[in-house]
N, C-alpha and C positions, 0 to 999 in steps of 0.2 A: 641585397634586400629580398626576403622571401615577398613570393606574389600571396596579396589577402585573400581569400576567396570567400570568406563570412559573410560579406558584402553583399554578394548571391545568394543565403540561406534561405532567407526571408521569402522571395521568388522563389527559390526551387521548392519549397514547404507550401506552399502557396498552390504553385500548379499541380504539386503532387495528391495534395489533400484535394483540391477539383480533379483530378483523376480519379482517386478512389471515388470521389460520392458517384461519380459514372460506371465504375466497377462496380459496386452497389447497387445504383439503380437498374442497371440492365442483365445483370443475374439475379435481381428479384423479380423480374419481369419473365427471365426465364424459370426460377419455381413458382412462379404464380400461373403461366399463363402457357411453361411448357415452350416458350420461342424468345428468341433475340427481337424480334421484331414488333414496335411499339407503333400502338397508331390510336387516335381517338384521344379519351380523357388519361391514358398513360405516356402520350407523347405531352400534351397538356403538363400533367404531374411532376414530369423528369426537368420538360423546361421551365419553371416554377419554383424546383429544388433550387437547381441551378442557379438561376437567377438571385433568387434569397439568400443562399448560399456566398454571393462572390460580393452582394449589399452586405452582410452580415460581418462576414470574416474580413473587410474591407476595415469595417468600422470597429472592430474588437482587435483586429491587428492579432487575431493567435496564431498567427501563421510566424510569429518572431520569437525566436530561440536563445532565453538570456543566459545568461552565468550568472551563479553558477547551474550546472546542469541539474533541476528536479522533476521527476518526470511528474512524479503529481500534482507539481503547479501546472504543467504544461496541460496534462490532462484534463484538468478539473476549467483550465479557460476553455478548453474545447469543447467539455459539457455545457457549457454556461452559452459557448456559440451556438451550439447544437440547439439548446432550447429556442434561444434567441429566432436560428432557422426554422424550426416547429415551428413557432406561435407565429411567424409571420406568412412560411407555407398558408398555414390555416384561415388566416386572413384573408388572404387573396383566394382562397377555395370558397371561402365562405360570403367574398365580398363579390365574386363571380358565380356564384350559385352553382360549383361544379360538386356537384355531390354523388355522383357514380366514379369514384375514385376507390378501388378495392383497399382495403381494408388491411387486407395479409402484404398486398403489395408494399406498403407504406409502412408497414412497421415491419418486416422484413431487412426494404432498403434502410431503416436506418440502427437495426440491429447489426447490421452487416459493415455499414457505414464506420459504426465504433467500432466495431472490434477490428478491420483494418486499422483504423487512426491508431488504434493503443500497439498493434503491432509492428506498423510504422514506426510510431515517435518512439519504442523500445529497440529497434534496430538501428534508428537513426541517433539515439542516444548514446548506445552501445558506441557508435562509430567514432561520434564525434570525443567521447571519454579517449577509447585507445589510438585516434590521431593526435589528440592533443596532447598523452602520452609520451607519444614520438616525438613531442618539439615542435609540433608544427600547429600553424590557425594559433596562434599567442597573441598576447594584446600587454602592449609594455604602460608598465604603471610608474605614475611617481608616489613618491608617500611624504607627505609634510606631518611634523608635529612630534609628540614624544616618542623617547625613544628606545623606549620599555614596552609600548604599545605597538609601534613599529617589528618591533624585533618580533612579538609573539604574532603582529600579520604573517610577516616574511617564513616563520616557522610556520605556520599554517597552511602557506602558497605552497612550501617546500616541501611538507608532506602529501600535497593535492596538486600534484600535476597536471592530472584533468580538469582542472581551474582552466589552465592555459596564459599565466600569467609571467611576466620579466620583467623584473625591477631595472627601473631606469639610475635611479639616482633618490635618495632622502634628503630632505631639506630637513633642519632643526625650529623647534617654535619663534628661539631667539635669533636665529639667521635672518627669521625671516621679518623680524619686527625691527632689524636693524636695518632691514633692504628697503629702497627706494620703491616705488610700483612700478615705476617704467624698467626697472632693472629684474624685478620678482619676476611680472611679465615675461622677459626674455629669457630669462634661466629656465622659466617652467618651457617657452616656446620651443626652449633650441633641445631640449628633452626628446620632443616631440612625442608627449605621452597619449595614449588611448584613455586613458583615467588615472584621473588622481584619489587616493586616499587622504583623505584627512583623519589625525589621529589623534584624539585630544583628549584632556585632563578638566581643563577651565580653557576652553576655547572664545580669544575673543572676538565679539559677535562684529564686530566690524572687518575684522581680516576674514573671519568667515563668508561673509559678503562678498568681499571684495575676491578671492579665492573664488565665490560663484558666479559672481561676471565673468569673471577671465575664462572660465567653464564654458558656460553659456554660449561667448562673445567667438570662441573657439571650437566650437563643439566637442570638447572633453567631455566626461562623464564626470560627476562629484561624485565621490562616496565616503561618507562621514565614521568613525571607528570608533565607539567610545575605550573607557577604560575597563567596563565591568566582563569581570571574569565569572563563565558559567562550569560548573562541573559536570554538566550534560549540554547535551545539543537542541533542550525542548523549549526554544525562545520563537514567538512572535510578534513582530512589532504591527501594530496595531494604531491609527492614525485617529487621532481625536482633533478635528478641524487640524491646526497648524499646531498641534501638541503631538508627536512621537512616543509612543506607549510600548513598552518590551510586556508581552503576555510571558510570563515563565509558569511552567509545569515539572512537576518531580516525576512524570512516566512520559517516557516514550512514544511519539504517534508513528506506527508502523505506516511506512508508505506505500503511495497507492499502487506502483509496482509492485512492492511483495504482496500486499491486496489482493490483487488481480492475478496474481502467476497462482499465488496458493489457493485460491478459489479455483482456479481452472486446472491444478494439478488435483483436486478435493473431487472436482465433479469427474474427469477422465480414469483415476483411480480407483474412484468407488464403483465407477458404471463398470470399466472392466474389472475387478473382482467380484461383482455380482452377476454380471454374465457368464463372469468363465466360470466363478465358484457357486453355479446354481444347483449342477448335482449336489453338492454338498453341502449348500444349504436345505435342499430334500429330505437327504440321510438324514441330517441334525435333526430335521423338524420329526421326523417320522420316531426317531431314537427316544428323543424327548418324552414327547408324547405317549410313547406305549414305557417305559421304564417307569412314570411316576403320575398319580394321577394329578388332571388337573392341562390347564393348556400349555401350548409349547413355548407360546412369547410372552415376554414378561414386562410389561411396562410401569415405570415409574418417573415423579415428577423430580426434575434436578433443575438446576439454576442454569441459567447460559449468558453469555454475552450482555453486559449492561443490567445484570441481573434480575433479566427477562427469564421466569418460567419454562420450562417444554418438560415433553415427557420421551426419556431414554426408552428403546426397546432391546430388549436381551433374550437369549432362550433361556427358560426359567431354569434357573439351577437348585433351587430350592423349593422344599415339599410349599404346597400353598398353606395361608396364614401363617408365613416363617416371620410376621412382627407385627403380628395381632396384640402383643404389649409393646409396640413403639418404635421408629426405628431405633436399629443395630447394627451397628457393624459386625461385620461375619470375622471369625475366626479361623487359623489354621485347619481345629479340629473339629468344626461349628457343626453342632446335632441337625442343624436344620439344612443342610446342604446334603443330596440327593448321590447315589455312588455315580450316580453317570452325570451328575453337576459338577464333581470333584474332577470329575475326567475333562470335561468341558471350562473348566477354573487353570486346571495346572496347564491346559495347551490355551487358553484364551482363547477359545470359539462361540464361547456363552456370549461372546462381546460383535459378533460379526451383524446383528440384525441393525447394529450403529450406523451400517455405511447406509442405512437409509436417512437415517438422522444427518448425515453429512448430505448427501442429494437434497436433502430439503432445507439444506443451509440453514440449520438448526446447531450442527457441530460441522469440526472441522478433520481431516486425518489426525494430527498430530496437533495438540494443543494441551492445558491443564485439565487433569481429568474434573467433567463435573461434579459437584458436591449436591446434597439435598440440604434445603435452607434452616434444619436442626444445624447438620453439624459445621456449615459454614457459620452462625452464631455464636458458636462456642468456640471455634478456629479464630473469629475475627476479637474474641474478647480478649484472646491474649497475645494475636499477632496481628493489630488491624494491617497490615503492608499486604494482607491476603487479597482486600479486596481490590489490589492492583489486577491481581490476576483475570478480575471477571471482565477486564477491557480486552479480552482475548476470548476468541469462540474457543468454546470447550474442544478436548481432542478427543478421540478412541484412544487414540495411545499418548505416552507422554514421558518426557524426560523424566520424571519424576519418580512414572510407572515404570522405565526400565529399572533405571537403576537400585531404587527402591521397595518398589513393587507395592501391592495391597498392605494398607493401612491397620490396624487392628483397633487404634485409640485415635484420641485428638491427638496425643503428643508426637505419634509417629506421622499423623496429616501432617503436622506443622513442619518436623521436617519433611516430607516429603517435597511440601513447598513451598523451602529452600531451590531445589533443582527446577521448580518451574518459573520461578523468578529467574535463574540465568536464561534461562530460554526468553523472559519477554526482556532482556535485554541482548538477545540476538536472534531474531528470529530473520528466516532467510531459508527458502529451500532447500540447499546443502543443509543445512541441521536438520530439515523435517525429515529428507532420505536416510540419513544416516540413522536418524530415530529409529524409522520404519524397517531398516535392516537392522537394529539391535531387538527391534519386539520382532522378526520373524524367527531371531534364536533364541528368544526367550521361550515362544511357540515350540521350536523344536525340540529344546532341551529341556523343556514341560516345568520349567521355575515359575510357574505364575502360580496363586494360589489361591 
């Protein structure tokens, strides 16, 4: 019999998340204050966190790591602790009248605070998927009930190893409606399951009872299976008093892992190509500027994210009032585009003053390119599935944009996308690098237009 060690998670996650808030607090202490060494209302602060800290996480229990593994639930109770620690920090600072507490020191440690916790519980994620992988830390289940239902769990398990799951034995609806209870009892005992699945059609409500005492009275886990079959994975259930409510959705919530990775490859990305490529964003400006008159950057208003406003910045590639009758869209051979905007068009560097648009988490590297709200109007009259799109930060570049490239009509937007819709049903940093190396050859081999 393999030794559990799960058993320990809860503790180890526990002490290690009170490690870090002390790694936290005593390296914000040294960029605040330049030393290791706290004395006064900063030894006051750290013991106070603490304290809060171990009342807090005590009583929200986020220190427990369920199955299956999602790190944005896991996350999002740790925000919710975290507040929780705030507001009572504050409390006690405010109810002891300590108010020479720095200001930078405090919102430092607990900037520092998350971003270890997410880098933690992603490494500890990471672990616990590829051990479980390996066979090992499993939790054997039984599964009662149909067995149509059953069969599609059991494929499910089969495909998800990182569940960490081994079928003990299935019991049938009718087996078990012929079994005695002292006998059902014993079969489930001598199992010796970590949880049962119940899997059911018309489940009746007294054996389902009785199934949650024996639960209960044993400390199994219940977990109830219904019948209905989804074609995506966008279901939340949702608890109305003692009524269980399935929320379903037709798009995708990107999770807060890809969230958070592609926010922080957005801002690492963009800072070093605007650092390294400032000579030449120089050149550009300088180029621009004396070839045509008129200024070097170009701003206009595009739609973003939840169909929130901003305004794009570009180096102008076109003489000024290029649609002083309306927008247009530009053409291959379009009179109003500039000989050194065409130059700037076919390599895509007219597009580089975006990576500030991306810094200001206004857009993202790689995402659907923004639209202005004329022609997303006319896009969504004949394909409203467009305005899935705008649940995604717009990109500089985009699968669309490779393979496709600059639009001339609504009907070539429309397909365009096409291709950005597979991307919001897989979006995941390997597709955004691979994006970003197909737009550095499109740059190179000057196909942009």
């Amino acid at each position: 019999m393999s030794i559990r060690y799960s058993k320990h998670l809860p503790a180890a996650v526990f002490g290690s998340d009170l490690l870090l808030l002390n790694i936290a607090l005593y390296n914000s202490h040294l960029i605040t204050f330049d030393t290791y060494l706290v004395q006064n209302t900063s030894a006051i602060f750290i013991a106070v966190v603490n304290i809060a800290w171990i009342i807090v996480s005590l009583a929200s229990r986020n220190f427990n790591i369920k199955r299956p593994l999602v790190l944005r639930d896991n996350i999002n109770k740790f925000l919710l602790t975290l507040i929780y620690n705030l507001l009572l920090v504050f409390s006690i600072i405010y109810f002891f009248k300590i108010y020479d507490i720095s200001r930078s020191e405090v919102m430092i440690s607990y900037s520092l605070f998350f971003l270890l916790i997410i880098i933690h519980r992603s490494i500890l994620f990471f672990f616990l998927d590829y051990y479980r992988k390996k066979g090992y830390n499993h939790r054997q289940i039984l599964i009662i009930g149909d067995e149509n239902i059953a069969a599609r769990l059991v494929s499910s398990f089969s495909h998800h190893p990182e569940y960490g799951y081994d079928l003990t034995d299935f019991i049938t609806e009718n087996q078990i409606s012929n079994m005695p209870e002292d006998l059902l009892v014993n079969n489930i005992l001598a199992k010796r399951p970590d949880e049962i699945f119940i899997c059911y059609k018309e489940m009746n409500g007294e054996l389902l009872k009785k199934l949650i005492r024996i639960g209960d009275e044993n400390f199994i886990k219940i977990k109830v299976v219904s019948d209905l079959i989804l074609s995506n994975n966008y279901a939340q259930l949702v608890n109305y008093d003692s009524v269980p409510v399935l929320h379903i959705t037709s798009h995708p919530e990107i999770s807060f892992k890809i969230r958070v990775l592609k926010r922080c490859f957005d801002v690492l990305f963009s800072t070093g190509v605007m650092v390294a490529g400032a000579p030449a964003f120089l050149i550009l400006y300088i180029v621009t500027k004396s070839t045509s008159k008129g200024p070097a950057f170009y701003k206009q208003e595009r739609i973003g994210r939840h169909e929130k406003p901003f305004y794009i910045y570009k180096f102008r590639s076109m003489f000024i009032d290029a649609e002083k009758f309306g927008p247009q869209l530009s053409s291959e051979n379009d009179p109003r585009i500039t000989k050194w905007g065409r130059v700037m068009r076919k390599t895509r560097l007219d597009e580089l003053p975006q990576f500030w648009n991306v810094l200001k988490g206004e857009m993202s590297v790689v995402g659907p390119r923004p639209e202005r709200q004329h022609f997303i109007e006319k896009i969504v009259e004949k394909t409203p599935n467009y305005k899935k799109l705008l649940r995604l930060k717009p990109g500089l570049t985009s699968i669309g944009q490779v393979h496709y490239g600059y639009a001339e009509n609504i009907d070539q937007m429309r397909t365009r996308m096409r291709y950005d819709l597979l991307y919001l049903q897989n979006v995941n940093l390997n597709s955004d690098l691979d994006i970003i190396y197909k737009t550095v050859k499109v740059m190179i081999q000057r196909k942009g237009k």
